[in-house]
Structure formats: structure tokens, C-alpha cells
C-alpha positions as semicolon CSV with decimal commas, in nm:
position;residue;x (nm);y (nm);z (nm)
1;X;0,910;-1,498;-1,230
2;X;0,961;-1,170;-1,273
3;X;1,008;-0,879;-0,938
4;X;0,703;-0,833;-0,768
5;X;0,660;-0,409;-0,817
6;X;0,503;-0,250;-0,499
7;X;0,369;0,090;-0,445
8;X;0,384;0,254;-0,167
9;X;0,226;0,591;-0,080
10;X;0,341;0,750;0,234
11;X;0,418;1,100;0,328
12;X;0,676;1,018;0,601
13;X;1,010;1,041;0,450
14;X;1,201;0,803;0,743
15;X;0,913;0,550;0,721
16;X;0,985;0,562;0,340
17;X;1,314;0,519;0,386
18;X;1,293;0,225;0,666
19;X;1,068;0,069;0,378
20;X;1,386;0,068;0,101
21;X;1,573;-0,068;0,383
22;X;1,373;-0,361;0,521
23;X;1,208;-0,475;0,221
24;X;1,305;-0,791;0,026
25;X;1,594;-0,646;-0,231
26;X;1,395;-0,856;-0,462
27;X;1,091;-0,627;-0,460
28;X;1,078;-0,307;-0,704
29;X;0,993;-0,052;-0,481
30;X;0,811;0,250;-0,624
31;X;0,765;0,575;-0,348
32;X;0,483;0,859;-0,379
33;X;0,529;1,113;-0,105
34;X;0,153;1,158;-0,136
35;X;-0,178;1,056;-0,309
36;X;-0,165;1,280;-0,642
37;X;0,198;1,135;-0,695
38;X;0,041;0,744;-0,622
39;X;-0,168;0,806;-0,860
40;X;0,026;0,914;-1,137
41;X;0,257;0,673;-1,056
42;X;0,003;0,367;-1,033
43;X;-0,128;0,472;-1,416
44;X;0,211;0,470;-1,520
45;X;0,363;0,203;-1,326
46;X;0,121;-0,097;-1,307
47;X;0,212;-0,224;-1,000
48;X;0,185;-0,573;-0,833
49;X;0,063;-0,396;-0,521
50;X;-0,014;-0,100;-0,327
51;X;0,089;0,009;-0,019
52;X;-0,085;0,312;0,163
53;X;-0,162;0,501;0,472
54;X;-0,457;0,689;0,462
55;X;-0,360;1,049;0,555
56;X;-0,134;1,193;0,285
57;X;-0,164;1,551;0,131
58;X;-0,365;1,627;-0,161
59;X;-0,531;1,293;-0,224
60;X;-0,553;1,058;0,069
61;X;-0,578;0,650;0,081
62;X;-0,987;0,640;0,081
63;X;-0,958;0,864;-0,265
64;X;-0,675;0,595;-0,355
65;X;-0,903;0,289;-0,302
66;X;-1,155;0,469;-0,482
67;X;-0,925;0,519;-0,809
68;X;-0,797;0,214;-0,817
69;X;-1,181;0,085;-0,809
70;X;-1,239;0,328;-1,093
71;X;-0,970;0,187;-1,311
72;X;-1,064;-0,156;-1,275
73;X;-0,722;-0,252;-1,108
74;X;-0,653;-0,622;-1,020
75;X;-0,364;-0,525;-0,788
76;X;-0,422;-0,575;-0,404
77;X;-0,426;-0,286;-0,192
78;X;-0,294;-0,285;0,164
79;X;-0,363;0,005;0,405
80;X;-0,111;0,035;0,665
81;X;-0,196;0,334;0,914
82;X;-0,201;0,526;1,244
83;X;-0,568;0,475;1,223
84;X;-0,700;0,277;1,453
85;X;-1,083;0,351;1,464
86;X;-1,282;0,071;1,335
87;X;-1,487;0,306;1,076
88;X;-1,186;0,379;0,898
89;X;-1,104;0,013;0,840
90;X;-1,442;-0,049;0,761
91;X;-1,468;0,217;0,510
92;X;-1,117;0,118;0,373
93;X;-1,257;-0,231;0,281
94;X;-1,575;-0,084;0,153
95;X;-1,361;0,120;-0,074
96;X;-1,165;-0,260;-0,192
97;X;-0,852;-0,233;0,050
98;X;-0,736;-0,613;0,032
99;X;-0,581;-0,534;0,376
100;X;-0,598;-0,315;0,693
101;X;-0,293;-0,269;0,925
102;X;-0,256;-0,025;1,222
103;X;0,118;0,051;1,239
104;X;0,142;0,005;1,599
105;X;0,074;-0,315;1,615
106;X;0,324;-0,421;1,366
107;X;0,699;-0,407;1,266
108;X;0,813;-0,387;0,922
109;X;0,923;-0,660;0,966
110;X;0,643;-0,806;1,063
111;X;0,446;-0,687;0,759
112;X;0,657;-0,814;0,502
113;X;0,477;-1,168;0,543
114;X;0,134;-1,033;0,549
115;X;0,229;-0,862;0,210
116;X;0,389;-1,170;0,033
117;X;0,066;-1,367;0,106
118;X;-0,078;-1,098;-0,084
119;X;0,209;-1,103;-0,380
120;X;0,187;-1,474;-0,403
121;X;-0,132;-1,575;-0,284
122;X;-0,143;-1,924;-0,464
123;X;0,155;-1,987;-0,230
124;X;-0,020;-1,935;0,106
């Protein structure tokens, strides 16, 4: 089986870097600092999954959900923001988001299972 890739589009540079440090080591982690980068990166990349929050600079996650619905990608997406307002999530899974987190109520360490369900999910 070959390393699940994951990537993950957030502008916070410690939350990116808590990410490289609290993820499985067995994961290929790919970083975009904000939406136009995710998306160059997700053409390019082909990842096994996404990880986003929705307010980035230049594109943000709804604009994310809505290329990777454009292009046909299989890949799950999982939102994991500060938003907490139930018309965001709702909009997010309008949009295709496989997933909506708020932040607050989990760890990283606490989402690492809810994205391996989603990076095996014939194993769940």
C-alpha cells in the first residue's frame, strides 16, 4: 500500500506546523499557505485527501470544494475550521466537503482518526 498523500490548505503557519508534527510519519503531507497554492498543488499533486479551513487568502475552502467538484476529483475533502455557524457547514457539504470539523471542538489528535476513516474507509 502505498503513503496515503494529504493536502492541507491552511494559512496559519504554527497550525501547519503542529500538522507535520502530529501527523502519522506515514502520511505525505503536502502544505498550501492558501487557496490559489491548494489548487495548484491539488492539479499537480493528486492527492489522497484534502484538508482545509475555509478562510484563506485569495481563494478560500467554499471556492476549493467548488474546484475540486469541477475537476471531477474522487479524493475526500475535510473542512476543519473556526467556523462554527451551521450555514457554513451546510454550504460546505453542498459544495461536496466529505467532512465538517470546528477546531474547537477537536485536538489534532483527535482528528487524525476521523481522517483515517476517510483514507481507508473499507477499514471502518
Amino acid at each position: 500500500m502505498h503513503p496515503k498523500k494529504l493536502l492541507i490548505a491552511e494559512q496559519g503557519k504554527a497550525l501547519r506546523e503542529e500538522y507535520a508534527k502530529n501527523f502519522p510519519k506515514e502520511w505525505t503531507l503536502i502544505f498550501a499557505e492558501d487557496g490559489e497554492q491548494a489548487i495548484e498543488l491539488m492539479d499537480r499533486a493528486q492527492p489522497d485527501l484534502l484538508l482545509s479551513c475555509i478562510h484563506m487568502p485569495k481563494i478560500d475552502g467554499f471556492e476549493l470544494l467548488i474546484h475540486v467538484r469541477e475537476k471531477h476529483y474522487a479524493f475526500p475533502v475535510v473542512i476543519l475550521t473556526n467556523f462554527d455557524q451551521d450555514d457554513f457547514k451546510l454550504r460546505a457539504e453542498e459544495l461536496g466537503a466529505t467532512a465538517y470539523y470546528v477546531k474547537k471542538d477537536y485536538t489534532i489528535k483527535m482528528i487524525i482518526p476521523e481522517i483515517e476513516k476517510y483514507l481507508h474507509p473499507s477499514a471502518t
